[in-house]
gemmi code that builds the backbone of each chain (N, CA, C; Angstrom):
import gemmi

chains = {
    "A": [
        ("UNK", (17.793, 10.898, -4.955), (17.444, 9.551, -4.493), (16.451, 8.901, -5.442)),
        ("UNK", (16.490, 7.362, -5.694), (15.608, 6.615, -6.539), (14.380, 6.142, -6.159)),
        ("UNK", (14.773, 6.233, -4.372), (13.593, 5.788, -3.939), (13.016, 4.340, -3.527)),
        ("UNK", (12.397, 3.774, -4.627), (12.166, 2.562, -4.557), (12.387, 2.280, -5.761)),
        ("UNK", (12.886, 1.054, -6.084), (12.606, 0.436, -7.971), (12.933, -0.588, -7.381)),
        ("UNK", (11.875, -1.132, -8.691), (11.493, -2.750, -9.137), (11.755, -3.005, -9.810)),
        ("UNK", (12.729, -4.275, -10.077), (12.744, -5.005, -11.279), (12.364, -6.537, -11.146)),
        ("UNK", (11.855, -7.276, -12.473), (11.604, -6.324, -13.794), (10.296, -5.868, -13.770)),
        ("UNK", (9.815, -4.811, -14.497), (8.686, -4.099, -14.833), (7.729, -5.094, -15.346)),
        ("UNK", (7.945, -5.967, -16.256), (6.734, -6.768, -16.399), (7.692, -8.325, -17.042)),
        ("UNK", (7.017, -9.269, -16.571), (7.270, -10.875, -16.983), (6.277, -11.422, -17.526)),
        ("UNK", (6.455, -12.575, -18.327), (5.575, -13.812, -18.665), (6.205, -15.226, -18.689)),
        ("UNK", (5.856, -15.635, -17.457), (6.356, -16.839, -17.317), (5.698, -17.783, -17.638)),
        ("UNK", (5.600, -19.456, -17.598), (5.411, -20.388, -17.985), (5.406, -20.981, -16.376)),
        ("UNK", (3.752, -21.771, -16.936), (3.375, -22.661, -15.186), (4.681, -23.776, -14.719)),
        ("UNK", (5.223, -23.102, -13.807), (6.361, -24.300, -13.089), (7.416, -23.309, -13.535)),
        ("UNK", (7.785, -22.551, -14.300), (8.852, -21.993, -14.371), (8.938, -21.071, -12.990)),
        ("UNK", (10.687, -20.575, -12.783), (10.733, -19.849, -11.198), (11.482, -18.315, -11.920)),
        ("UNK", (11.301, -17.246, -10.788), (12.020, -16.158, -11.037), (11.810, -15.590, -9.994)),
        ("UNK", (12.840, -14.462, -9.281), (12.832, -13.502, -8.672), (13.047, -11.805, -8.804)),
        ("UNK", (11.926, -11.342, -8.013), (12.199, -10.361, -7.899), (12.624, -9.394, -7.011)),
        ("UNK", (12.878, -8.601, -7.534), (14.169, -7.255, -6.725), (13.540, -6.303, -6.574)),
        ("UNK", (13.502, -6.158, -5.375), (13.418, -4.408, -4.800), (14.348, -3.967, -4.365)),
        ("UNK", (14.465, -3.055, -4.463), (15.740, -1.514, -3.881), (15.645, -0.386, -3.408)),
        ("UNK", (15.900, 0.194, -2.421), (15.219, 1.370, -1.536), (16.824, 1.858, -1.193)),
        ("UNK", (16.789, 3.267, -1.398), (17.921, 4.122, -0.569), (17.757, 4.826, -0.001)),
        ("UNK", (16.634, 4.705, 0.749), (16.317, 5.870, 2.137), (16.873, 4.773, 3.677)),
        ("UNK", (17.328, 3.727, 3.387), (18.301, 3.371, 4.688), (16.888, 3.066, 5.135)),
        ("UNK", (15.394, 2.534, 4.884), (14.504, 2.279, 5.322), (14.653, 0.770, 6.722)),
        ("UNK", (14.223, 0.542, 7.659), (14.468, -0.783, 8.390), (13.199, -1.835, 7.302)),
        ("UNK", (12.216, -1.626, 7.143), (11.285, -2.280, 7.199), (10.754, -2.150, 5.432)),
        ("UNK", (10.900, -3.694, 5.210), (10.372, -3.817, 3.840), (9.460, -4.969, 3.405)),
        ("UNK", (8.494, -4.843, 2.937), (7.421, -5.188, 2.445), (7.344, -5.650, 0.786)),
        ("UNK", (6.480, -7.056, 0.569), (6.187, -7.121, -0.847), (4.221, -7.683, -0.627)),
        ("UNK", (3.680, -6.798, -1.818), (2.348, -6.822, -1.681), (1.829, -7.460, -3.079)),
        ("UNK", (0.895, -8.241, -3.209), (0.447, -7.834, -4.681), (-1.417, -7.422, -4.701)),
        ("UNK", (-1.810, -6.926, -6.005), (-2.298, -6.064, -6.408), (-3.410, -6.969, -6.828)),
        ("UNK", (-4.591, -7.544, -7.023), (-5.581, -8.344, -7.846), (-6.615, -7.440, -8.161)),
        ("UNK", (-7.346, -7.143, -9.319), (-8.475, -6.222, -9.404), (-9.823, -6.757, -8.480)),
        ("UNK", (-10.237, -5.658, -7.837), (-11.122, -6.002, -6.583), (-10.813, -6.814, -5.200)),
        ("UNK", (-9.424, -6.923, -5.154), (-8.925, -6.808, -4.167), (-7.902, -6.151, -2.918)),
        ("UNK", (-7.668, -5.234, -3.595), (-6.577, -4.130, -2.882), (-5.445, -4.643, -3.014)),
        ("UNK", (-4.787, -4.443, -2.110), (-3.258, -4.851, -2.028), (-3.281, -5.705, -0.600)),
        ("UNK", (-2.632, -6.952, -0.597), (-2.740, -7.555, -0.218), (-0.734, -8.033, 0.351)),
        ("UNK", (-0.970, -7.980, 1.921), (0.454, -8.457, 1.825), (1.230, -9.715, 1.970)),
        ("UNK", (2.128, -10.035, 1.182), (2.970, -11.397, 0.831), (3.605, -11.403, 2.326)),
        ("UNK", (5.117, -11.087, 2.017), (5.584, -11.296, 3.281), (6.414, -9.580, 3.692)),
        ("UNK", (7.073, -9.449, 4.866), (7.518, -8.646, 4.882), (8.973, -8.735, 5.677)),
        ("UNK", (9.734, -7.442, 6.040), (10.625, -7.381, 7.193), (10.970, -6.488, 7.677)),
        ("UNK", (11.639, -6.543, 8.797), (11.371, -5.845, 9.749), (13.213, -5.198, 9.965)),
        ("UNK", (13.735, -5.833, 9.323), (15.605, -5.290, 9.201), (16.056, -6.557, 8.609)),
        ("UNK", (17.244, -6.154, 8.174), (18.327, -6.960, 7.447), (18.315, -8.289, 8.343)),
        ("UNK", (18.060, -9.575, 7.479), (18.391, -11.222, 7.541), (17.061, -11.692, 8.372)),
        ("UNK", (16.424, -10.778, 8.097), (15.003, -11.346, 9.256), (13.661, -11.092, 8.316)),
        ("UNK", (12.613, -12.182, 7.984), (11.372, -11.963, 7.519), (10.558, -12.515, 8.190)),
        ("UNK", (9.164, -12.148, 7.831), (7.914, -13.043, 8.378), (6.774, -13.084, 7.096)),
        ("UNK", (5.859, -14.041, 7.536), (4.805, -14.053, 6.778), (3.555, -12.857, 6.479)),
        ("UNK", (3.143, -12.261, 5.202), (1.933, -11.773, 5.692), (0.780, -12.769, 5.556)),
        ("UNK", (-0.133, -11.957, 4.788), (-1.370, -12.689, 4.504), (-1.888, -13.799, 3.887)),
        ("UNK", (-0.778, -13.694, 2.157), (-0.558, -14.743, 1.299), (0.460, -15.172, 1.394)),
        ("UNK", (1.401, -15.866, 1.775), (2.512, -15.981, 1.772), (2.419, -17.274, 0.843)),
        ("UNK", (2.127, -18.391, 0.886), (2.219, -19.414, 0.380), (2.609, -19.233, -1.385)),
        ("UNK", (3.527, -20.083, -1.937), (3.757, -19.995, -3.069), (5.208, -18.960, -3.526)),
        ("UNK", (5.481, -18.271, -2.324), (6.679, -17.452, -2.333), (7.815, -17.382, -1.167)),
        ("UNK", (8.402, -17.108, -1.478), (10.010, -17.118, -0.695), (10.408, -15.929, -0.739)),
        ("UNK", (11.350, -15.280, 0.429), (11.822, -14.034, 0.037), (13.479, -14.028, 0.890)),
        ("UNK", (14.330, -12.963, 0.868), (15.048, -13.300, 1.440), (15.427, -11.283, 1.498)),
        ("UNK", (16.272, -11.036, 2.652), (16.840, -9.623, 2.721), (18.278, -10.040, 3.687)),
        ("UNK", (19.149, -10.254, 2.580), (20.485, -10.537, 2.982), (21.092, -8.730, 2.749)),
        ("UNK", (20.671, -8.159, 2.093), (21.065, -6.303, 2.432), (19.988, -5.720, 2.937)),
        ("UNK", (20.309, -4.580, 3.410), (19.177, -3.938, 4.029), (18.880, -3.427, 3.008)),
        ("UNK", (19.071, -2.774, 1.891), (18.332, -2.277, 0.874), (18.028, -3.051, 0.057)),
        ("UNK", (17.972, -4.516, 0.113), (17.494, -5.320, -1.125), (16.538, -6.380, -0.177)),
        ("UNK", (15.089, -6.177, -1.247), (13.947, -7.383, -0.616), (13.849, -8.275, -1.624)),
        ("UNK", (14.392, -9.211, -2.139), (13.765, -10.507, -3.261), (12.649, -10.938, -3.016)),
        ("UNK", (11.861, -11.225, -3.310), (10.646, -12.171, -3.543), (10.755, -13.373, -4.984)),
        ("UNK", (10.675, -14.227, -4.173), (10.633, -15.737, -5.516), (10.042, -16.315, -5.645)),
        ("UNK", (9.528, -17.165, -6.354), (8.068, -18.278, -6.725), (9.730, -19.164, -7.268)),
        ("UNK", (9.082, -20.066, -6.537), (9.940, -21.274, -7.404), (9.399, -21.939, -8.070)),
        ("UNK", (7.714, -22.139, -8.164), (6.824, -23.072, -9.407), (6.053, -22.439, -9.127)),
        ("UNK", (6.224, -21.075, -10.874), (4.757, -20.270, -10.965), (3.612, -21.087, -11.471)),
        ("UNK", (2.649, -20.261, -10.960), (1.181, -21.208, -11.317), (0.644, -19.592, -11.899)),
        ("UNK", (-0.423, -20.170, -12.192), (-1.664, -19.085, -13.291), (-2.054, -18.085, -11.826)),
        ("UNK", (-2.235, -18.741, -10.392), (-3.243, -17.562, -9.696), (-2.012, -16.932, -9.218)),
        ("UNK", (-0.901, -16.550, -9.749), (0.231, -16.198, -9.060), (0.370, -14.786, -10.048)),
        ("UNK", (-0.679, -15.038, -10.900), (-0.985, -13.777, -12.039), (-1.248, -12.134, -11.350)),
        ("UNK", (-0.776, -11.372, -11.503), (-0.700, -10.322, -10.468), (0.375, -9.062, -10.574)),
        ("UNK", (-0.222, -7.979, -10.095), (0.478, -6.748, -10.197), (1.513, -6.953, -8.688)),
        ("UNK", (2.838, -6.708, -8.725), (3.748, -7.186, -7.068), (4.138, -5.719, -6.977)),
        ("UNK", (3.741, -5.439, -5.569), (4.397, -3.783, -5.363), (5.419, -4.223, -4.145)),
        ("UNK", (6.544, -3.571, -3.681), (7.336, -3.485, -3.010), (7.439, -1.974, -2.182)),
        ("UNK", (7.562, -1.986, -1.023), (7.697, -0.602, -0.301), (8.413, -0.843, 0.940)),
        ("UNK", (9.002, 0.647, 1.717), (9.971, 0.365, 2.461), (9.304, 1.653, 3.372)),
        ("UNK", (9.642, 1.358, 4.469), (9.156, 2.438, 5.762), (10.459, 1.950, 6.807)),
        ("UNK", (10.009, 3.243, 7.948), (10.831, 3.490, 9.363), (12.274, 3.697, 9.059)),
        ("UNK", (12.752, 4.791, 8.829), (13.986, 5.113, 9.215), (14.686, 4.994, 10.391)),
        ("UNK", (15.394, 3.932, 10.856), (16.190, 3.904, 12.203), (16.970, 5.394, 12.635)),
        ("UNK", (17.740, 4.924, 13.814), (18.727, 5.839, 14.447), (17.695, 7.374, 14.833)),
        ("UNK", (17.514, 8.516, 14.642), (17.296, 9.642, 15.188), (15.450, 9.255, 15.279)),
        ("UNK", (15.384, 8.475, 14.367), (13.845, 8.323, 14.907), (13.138, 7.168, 15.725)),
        ("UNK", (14.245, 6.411, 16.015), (13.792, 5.167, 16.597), (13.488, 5.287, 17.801)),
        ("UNK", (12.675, 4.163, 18.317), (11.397, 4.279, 19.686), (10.266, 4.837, 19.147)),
        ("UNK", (10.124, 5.483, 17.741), (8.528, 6.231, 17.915), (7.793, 4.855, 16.841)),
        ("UNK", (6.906, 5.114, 17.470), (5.906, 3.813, 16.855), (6.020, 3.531, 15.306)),
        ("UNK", (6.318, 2.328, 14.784), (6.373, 2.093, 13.478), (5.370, 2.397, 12.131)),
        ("UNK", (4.019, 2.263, 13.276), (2.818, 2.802, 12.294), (2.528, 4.119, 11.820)),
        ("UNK", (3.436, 4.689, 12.818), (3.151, 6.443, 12.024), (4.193, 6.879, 11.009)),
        ("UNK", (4.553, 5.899, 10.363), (5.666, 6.347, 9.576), (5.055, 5.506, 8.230)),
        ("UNK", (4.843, 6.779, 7.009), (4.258, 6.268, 5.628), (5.232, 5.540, 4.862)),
        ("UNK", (4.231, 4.731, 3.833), (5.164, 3.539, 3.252), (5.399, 4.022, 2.055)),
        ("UNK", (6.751, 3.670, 1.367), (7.170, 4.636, 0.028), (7.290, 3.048, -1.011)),
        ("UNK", (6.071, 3.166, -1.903), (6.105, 2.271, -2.827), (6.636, 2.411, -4.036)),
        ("UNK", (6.918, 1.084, -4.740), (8.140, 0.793, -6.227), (6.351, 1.072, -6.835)),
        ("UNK", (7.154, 1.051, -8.261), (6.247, 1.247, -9.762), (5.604, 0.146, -10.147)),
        ("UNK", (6.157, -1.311, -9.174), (5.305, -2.235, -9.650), (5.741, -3.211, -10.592)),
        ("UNK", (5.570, -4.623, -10.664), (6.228, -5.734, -11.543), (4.627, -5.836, -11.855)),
        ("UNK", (4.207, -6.187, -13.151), (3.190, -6.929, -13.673), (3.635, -8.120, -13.960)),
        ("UNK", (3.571, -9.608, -13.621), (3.710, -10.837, -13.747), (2.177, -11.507, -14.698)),
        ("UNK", (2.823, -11.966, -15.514), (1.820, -12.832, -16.054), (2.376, -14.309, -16.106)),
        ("UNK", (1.343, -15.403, -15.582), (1.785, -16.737, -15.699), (0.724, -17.147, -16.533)),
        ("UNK", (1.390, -18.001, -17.676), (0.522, -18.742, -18.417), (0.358, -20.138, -18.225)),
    ],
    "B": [
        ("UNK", (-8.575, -10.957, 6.277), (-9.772, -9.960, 5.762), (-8.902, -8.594, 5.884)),
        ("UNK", (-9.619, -8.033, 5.091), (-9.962, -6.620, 4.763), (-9.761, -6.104, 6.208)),
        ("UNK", (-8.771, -5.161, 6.500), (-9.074, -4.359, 7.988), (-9.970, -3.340, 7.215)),
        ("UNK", (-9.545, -2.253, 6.366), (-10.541, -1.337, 5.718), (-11.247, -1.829, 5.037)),
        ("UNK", (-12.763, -1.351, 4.687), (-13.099, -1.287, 3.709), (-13.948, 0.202, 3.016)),
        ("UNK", (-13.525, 0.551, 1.762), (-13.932, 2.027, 1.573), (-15.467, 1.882, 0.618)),
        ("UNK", (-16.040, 2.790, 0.802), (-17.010, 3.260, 0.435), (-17.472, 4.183, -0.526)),
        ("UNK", (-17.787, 4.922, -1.617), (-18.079, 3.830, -2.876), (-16.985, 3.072, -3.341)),
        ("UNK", (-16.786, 2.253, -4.205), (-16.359, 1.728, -4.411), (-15.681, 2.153, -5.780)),
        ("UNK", (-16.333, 2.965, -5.960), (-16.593, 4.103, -7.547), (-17.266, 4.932, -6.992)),
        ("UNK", (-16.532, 6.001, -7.618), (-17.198, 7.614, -7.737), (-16.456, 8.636, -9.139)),
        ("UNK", (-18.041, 9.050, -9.540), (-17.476, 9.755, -10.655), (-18.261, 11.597, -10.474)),
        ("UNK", (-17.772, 11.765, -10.571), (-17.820, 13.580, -10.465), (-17.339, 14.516, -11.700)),
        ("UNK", (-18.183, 15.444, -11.447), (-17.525, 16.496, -12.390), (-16.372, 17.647, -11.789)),
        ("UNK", (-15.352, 17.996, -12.810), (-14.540, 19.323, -12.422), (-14.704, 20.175, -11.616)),
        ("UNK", (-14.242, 20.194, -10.141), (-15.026, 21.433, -9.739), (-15.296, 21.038, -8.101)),
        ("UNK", (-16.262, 19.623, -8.421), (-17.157, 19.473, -7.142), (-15.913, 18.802, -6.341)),
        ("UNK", (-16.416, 18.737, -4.768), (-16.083, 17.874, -4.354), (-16.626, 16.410, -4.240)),
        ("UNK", (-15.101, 15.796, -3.616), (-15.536, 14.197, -3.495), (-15.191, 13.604, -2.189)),
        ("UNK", (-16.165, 12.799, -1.509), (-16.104, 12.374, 0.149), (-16.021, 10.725, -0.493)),
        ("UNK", (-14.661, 10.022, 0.197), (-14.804, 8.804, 0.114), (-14.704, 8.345, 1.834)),
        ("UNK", (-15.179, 7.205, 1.821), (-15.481, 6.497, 3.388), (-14.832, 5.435, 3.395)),
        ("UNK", (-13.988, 5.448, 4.934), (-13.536, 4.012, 5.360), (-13.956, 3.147, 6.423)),
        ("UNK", (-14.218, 2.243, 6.674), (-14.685, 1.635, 7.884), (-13.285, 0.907, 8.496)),
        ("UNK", (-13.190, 0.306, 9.729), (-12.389, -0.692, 10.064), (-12.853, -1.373, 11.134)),
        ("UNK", (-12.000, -2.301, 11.659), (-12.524, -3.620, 12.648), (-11.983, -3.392, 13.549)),
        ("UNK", (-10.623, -2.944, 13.824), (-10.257, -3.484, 15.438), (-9.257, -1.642, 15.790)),
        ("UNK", (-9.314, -1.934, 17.072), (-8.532, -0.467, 17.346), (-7.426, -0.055, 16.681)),
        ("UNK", (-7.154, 1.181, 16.531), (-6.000, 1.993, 15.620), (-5.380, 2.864, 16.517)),
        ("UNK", (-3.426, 3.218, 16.074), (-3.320, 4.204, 16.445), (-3.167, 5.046, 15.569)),
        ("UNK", (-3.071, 5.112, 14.361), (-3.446, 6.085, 13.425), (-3.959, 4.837, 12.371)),
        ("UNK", (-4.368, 5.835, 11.486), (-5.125, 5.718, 9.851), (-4.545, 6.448, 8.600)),
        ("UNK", (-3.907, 5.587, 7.840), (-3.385, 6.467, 6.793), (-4.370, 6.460, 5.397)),
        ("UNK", (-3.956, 7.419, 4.723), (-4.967, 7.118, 3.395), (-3.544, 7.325, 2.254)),
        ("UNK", (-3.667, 6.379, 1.003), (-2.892, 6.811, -0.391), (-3.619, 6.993, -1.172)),
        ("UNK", (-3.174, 7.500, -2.542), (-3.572, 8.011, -3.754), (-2.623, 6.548, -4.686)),
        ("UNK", (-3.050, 6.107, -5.714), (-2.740, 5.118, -6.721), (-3.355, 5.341, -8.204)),
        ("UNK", (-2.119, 6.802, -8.665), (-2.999, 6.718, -10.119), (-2.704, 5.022, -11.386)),
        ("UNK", (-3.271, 5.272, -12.209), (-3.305, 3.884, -12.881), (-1.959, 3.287, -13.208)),
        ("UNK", (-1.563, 2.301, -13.053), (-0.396, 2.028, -13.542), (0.726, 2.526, -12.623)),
        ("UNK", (0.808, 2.718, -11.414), (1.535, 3.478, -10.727), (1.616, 2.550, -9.157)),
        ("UNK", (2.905, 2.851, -8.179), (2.530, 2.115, -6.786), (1.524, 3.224, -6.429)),
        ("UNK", (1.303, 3.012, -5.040), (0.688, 3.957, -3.851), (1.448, 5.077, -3.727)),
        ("UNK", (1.034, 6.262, -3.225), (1.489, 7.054, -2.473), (0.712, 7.838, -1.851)),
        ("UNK", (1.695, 7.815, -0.608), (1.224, 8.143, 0.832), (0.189, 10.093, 1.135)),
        ("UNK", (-0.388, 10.131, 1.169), (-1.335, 11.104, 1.172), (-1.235, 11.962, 2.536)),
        ("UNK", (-1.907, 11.320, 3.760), (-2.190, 11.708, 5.070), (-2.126, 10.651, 5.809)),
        ("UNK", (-1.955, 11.235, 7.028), (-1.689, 9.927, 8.137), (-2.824, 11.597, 9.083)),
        ("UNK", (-3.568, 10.351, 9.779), (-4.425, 10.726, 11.233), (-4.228, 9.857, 12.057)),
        ("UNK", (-3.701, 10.471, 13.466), (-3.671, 9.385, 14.705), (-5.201, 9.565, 15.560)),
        ("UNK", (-4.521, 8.575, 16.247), (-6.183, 7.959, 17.058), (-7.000, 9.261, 18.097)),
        ("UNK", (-5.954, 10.200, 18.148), (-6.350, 11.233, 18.751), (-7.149, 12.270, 18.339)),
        ("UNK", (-6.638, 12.494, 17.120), (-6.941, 13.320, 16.162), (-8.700, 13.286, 15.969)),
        ("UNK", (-9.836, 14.325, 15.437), (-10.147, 14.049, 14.956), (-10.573, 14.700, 13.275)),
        ("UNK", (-9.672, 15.439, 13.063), (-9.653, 15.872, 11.946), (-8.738, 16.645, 11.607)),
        ("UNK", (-8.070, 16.389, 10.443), (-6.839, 16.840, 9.496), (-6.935, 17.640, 7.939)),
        ("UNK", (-6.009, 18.366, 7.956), (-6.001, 19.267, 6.540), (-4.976, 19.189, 6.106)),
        ("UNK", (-4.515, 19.251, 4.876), (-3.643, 19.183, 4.311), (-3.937, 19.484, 2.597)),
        ("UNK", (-3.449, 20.771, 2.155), (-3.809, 21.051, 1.068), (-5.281, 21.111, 0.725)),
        ("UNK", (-6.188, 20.830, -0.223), (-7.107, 20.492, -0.772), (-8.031, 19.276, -0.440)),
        ("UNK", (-7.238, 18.891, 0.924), (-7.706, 16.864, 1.535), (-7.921, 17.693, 2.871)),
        ("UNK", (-9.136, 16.723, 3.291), (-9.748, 17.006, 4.868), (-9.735, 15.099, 4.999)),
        ("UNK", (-9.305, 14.902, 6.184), (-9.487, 13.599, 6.628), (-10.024, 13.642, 8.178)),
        ("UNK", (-11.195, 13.223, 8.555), (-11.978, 13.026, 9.496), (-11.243, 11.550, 10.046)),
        ("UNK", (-11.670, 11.713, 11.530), (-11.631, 9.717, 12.197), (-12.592, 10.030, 13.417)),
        ("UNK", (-13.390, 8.942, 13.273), (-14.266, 8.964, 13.853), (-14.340, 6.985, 14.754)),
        ("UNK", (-13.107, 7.434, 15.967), (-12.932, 6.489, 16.552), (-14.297, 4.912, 16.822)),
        ("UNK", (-14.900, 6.114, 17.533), (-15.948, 5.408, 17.958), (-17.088, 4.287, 17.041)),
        ("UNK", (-16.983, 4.385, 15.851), (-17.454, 4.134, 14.406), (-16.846, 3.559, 14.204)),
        ("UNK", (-15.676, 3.550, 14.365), (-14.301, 2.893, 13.139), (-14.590, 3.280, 11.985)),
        ("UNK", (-14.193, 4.695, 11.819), (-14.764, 5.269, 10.259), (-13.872, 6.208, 10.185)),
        ("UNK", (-13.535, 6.623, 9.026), (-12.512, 7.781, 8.375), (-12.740, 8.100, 7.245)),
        ("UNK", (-13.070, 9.378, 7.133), (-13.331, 9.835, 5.601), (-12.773, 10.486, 4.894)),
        ("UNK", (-12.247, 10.668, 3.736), (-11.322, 11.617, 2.965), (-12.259, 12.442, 1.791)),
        ("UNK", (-11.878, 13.995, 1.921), (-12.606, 14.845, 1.152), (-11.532, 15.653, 0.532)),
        ("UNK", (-11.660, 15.940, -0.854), (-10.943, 15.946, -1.990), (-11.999, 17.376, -2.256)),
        ("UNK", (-11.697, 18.763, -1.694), (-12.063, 19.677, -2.403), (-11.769, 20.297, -3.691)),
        ("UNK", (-12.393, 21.172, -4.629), (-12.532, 21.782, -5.741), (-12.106, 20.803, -7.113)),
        ("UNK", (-12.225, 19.338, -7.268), (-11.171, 18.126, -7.691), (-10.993, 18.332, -9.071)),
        ("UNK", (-10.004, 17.990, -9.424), (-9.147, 18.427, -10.796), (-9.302, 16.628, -11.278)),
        ("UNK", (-8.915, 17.465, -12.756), (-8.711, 16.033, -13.556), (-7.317, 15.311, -12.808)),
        ("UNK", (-6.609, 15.823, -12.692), (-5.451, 15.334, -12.000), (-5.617, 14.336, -10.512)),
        ("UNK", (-6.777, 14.434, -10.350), (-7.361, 13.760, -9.080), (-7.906, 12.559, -9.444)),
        ("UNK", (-8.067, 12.263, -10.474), (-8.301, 10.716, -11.343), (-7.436, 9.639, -10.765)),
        ("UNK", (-7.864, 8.988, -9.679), (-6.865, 8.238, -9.021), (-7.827, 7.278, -8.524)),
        ("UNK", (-7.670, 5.875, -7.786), (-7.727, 5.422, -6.647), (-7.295, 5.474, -5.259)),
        ("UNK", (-8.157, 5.639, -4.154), (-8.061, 5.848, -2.845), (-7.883, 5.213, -2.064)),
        ("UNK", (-6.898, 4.697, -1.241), (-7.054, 3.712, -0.282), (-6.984, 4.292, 1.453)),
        ("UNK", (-7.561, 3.608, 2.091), (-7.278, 3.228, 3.726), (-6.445, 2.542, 3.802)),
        ("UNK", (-5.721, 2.605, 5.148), (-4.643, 1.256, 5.495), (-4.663, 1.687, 7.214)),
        ("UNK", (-4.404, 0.892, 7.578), (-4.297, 0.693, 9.172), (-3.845, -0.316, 9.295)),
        ("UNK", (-2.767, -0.552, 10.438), (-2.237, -1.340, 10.877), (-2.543, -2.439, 11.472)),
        ("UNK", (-2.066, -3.313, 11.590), (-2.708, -5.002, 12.543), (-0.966, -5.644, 13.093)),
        ("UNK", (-1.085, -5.417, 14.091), (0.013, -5.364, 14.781), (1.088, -4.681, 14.946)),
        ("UNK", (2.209, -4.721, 14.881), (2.770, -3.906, 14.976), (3.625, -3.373, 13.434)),
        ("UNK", (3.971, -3.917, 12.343), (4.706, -3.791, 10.913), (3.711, -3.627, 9.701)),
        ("UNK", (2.280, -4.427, 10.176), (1.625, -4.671, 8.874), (0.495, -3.571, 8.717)),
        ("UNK", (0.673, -3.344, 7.521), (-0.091, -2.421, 6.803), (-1.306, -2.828, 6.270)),
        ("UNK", (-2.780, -3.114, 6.966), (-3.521, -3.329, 5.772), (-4.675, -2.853, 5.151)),
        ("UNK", (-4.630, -2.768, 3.849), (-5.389, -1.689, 2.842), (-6.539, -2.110, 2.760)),
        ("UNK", (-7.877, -1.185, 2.372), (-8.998, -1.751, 2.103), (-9.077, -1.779, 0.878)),
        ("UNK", (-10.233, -2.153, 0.175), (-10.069, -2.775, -1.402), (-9.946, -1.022, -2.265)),
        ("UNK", (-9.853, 0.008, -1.636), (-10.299, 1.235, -2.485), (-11.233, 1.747, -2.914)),
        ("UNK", (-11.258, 3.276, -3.986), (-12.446, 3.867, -4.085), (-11.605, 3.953, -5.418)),
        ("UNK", (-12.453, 3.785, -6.592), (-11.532, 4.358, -8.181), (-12.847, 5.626, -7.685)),
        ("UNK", (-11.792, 6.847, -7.933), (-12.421, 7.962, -8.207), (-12.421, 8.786, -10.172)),
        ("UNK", (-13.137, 9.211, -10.321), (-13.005, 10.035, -11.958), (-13.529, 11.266, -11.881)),
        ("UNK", (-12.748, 12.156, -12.295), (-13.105, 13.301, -12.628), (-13.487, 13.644, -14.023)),
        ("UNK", (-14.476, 14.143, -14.390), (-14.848, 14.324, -15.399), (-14.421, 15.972, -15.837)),
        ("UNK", (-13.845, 16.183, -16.907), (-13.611, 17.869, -17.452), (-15.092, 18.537, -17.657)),
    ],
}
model = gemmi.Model(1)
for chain_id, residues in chains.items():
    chain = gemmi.Chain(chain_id)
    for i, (resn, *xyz) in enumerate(residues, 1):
        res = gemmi.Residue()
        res.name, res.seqid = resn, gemmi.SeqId(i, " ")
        for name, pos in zip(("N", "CA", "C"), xyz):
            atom = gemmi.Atom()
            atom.name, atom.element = name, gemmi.Element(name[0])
            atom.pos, atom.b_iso = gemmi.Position(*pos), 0.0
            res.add_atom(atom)
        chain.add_residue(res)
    model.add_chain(chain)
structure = gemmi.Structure()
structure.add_model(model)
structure.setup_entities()
């Protein structure tokens, strides 16, 4: 298994230019997440979901779009990058349905990608 | 905000010793997880302690919770260079979201 991967590994975009990114998980995970990374700030979460065709907001959401039309694929998009959009983006996937479902979502650890480094100039 | 936040913020040690990092949090938990994040790398998942619990082992890691506090601590016995990582807390805030405190960069020195 691959696990999680991210693409792409690292960008440099241009302020107002758009791109998306891809996550991919093959553990049949329900629940997927995109975070990013700022030095002295932890990880911080964008938006997330909770199963296939359904998202919500996290913390930052503003400035991004996401969409999970497969259950193993989470996009995240900026449609007009800006400079504070500068940032390490991690992606991770938790809760295996079917034989484990009903047990609480929080006790189940989150399996994170390698990480997109984005630079906007 | 920050549900965690860990304590130092930095820690540097030599080969050998151990290392105690600290978490605080704000609102009730049913468990507390901690990851490891070496440089350049995502998270990965370390230990999970539920609200019951109050102390866990696992390998070379002791993780304390100390409900009443809102505190959890992770101890990293005999620590190897290989232990050159950052530490995080995470606890939940509702029911899906995960959230991390800013970390501990730990260093081991040879």
């Amino acid at each position: 298994n691959a696990g999680v991967t991210q693409t792409p590994k690292f960008r440099v975009l241009k302020t107002g230019q758009s791109m998306t990114l891809l996550c991919a998980q093959d553990m049949n995970h329900e629940y997927m997440y995109w975070y990013r990374q700022d030095p002295g700030m932890g990880l911080r979460l964008i938006h997330y979901s909770v199963g296939e065709g359904t998202t919500a907001k996290g913390e930052v959401p503003d400035g991004y779009n996401v969409s999970r039309l497969k259950k193993q694929n989470f996009l995240l998009g900026l449609e007009s990058a800006a400079p504070s959009q500068t940032s390490v983006y991690f992606c991770a996937s938790s809760y295996p349905p079917s034989r484990t479902s009903g047990r609480d979502p929080s006790s189940y650890e989150q399996y994170f990608g390698p990480g997109t480094r984005l630079t906007v100039t | 905000s920050q549900q965690g936040e860990e304590d130092p913020q930095a820690l540097s040690i030599q080969e050998g010793e151990n290392a105690t990092m600290n978490c605080s949090y704000k609102t009730s938990i049913n468990n507390l997880q901690w990851y490891r994040q070496n440089s350049g790398r995502g998270l990965v998942h370390l230990i999970l302690i539920r609200s019951n619990e109050r102390e866990k082992h696992s390998g070379r890691l002791r993780v304390t919770l100390d409900t009443s506090k809102k505190s959890s601590s992770l101890l990293i016995t005999a620590s190897r260079a290989a232990d050159t990582a950052s530490y995080f807390c995470a606890t939940f805030q509702g029911a899906q979201k995960l959230v991390f405190g800013q970390g501990t960069r730990l260093t081991i020195n040879p």
